[in-house]
FIDO-195706 format. One line per 8 residues: their letters; for each residue x, y, z of C-alpha. Coordinates in steps of 0.05 Angstrom, whole numbers, plus 5000, padded with zeros to 4 digits. Example, Ala and Ser with C-alpha at 12.3 -4.5 7.8 and 13.67 -1.06 7.14 Angstrom:
% residues 2
AS	5246,4910,5156; 5273,4979,5143 $
***
This chain:
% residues 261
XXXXXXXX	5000,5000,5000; 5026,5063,4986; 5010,5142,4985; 4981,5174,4925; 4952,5231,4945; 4979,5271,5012; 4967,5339,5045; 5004,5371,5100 $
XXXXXXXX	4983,5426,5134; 4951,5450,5071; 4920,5520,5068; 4893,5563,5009; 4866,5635,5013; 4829,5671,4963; 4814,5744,4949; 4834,5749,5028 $
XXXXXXXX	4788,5684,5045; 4810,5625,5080; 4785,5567,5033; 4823,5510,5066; 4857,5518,5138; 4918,5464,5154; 4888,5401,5119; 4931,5340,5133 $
XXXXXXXX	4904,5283,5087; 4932,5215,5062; 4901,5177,5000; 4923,5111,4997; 4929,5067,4932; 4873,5016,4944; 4829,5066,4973; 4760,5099,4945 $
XXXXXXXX	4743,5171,4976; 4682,5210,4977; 4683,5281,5001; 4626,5312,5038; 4609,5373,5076; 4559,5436,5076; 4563,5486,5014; 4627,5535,5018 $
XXXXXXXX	4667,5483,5062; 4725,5475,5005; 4712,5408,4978; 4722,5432,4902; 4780,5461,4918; 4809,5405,4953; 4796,5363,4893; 4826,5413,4848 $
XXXXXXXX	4891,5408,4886; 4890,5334,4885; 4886,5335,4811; 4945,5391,4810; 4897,5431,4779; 4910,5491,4839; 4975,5504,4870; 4974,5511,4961 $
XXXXXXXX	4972,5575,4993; 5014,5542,5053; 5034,5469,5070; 5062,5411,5012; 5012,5372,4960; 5040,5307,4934; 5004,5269,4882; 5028,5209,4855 $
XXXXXXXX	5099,5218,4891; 5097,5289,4864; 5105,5360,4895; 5069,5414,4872; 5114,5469,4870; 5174,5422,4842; 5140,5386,4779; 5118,5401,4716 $
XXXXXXXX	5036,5396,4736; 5018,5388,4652; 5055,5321,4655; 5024,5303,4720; 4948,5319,4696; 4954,5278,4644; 4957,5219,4694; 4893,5248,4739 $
XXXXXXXX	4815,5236,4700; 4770,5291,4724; 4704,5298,4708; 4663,5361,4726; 4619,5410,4702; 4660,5474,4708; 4695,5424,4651; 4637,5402,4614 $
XXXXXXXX	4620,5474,4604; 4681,5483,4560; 4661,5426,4512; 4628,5445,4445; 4554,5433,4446; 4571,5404,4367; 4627,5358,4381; 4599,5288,4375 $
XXXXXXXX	4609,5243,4435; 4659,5202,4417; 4699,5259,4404; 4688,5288,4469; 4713,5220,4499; 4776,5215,4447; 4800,5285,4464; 4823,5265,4523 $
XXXXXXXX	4886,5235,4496; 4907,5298,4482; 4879,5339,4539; 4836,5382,4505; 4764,5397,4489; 4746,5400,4417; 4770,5367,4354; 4829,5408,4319 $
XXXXXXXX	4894,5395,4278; 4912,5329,4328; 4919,5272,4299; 4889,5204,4322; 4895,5136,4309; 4848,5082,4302; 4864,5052,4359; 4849,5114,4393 $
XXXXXXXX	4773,5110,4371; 4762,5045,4380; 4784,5053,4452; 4735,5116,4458; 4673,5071,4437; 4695,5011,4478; 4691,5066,4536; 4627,5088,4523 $
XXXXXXXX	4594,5021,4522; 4625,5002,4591; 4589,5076,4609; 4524,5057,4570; 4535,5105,4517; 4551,5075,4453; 4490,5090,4423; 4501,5159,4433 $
XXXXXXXX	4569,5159,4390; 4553,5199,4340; 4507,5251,4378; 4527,5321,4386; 4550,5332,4459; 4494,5386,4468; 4430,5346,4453; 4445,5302,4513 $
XXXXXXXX	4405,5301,4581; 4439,5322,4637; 4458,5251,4658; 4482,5224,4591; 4529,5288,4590; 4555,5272,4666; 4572,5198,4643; 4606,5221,4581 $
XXXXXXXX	4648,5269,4615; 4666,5208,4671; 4680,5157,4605; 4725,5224,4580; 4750,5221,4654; 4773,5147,4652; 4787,5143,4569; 4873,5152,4585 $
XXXXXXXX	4869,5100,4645; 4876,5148,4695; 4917,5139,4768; 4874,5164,4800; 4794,5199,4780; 4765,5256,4803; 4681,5264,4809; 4660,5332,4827 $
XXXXXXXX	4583,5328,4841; 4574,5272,4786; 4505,5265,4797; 4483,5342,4815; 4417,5359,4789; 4402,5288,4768; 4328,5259,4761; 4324,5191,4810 $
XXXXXXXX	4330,5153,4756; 4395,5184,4726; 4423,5181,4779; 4409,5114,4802; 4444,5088,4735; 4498,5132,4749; 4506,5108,4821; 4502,5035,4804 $
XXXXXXXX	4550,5053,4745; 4600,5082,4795; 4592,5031,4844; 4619,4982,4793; 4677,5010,4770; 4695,5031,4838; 4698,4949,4861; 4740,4936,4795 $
XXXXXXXX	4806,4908,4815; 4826,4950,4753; 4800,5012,4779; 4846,5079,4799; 4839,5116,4864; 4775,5156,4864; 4761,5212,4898; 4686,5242,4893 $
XXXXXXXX	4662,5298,4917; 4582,5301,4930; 4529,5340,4981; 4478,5284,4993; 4505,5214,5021; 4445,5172,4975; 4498,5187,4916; 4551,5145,4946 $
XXXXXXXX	4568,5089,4906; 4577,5022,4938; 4655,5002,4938; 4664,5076,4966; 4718,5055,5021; 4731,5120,5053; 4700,5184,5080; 4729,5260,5086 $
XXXXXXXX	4676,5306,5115; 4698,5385,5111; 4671,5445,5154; 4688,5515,5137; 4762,5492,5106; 4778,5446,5161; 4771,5362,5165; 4712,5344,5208 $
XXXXXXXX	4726,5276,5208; 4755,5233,5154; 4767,5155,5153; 4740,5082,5132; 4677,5100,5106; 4623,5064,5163; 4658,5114,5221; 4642,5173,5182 $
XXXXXXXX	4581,5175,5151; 4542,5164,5215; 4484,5212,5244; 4534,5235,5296; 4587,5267,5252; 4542,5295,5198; 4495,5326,5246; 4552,5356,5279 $
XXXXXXXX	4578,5372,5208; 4516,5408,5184; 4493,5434,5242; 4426,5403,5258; 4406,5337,5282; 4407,5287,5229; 4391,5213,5218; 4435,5168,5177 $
XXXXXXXX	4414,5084,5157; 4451,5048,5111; 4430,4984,5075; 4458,4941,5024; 4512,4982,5022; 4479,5045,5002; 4467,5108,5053; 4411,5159,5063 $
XXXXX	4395,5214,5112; 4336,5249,5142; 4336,5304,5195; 4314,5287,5265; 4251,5326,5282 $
***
């Protein structure tokens, strides 16, 4: 077992605000994270640095035995899948799908002067049909639903076999049925042996994916509580988290919440 993602004593401020305040963290290889905590607590930006996407205010970041600071973070991205709509936004509502998902290989967002190989798009449609997509191919990214775009921006995420994947709110604004696709597609790639490190971030624990292994709960830039998943997604910690009393049941691997009246 070893480290791929660590924080130490990690701050970042912003325009004068304190977004994170001394976060020590450890991501281990075999290890699937979700990140949870009320709106404005940092979570985004904690995933940001984890993909080197955003550089520390104070304290070290090493991802994938890598400082940030001391490495060139363009090589190191290419290793991280991140899926996220601050992302999708920059995709062309006319690239097709499987474009979308082929881009990847060479980081960027729209068909231009690369060149590809087969290869390359057969790998692209192979991804999409472990994603549920394939019939979608040919479709122009912006006449998707909301939840075929999410999943084609994950099979984008995963396309370059990733070290480790990054979910920001992957099933945000999701009907129930969406997002119970999504969650049950999540849940198994996340028990593949094959699978990277994943690190999620989400607001409402019913989007956990089974195979989740771990839990990081953040309150106004600072860890609440973080650790194997079943000692930190309890009604305890998340009432404490969110400030008001709250009720947490799991079953069949799967969690949901209610407030305590």
């Amino acid at each position: 077992m070893s480290d791929v993602v660590q924080f130490h004593n990690v701050s970042v401020v912003r325009e004068g605000n304190l977004i994170l305040d001394n976060v020590s963290w450890t991501v281990h290889d075999d290890e699937r994270w979700v990140i949870i905590g009320p709106n404005g607590a940092g979570k985004t930006t904690l995933l940001m640095l984890a993909g080197a996407q955003e550089h520390p205010t104070d304290g070290v970041v090493t991802v994938l035995d890598e400082q940030l600071g001391d490495v060139d973070v363009f090589g190191l991205r290419a290793r991280v899948g991140l899926a996220s709509t601050a992302l999708a936004r920059r995709i062309p509502a006319t690239e097709t799908v499987v474009n979308v998902v082929m881009t990847a290989a060479w980081a960027v967002t729209g068909r231009w002067n690369e060149q590809y190989e087969t290869v390359d798009e057969e790998r692209a449609r192979r991804v999409l049909a472990e994603w549920k997509l394939d019939h979608l191919a040919d479709r122009t990214f912006g006449t998707l639903s909301d939840g075929e775009q999410k999943r084609a921006m994950i099979a984008r995420a995963v396309m370059t076999d990733p070290e480790i994947l990054l979910l920001d709110e992957p099933a945000a604004s999701l009907d129930l049925g969406s997002r119970e696709e999504l969650v049950q597609l999540l849940g198994d790639y996340a028990t593949s042996p094959s699978a990277p490190v994943i690190l999620m971030v989400t607001h409402h624990v019913e989007e956990i994916p089974p195979g989740f292994t771990h839990a990081l709960v953040l309150t106004d830039g600072r860890v609440h509580a973080a650790g194997p998943i079943g000692s930190v997604i309890d009604s305890e910690t998340l009432s404490s988290a969110f400030g008001i009393p709250v009720v947490v049941s799991r079953f069949a691997g799967r969690f949901a919440a209610r407030g305590d009246s």
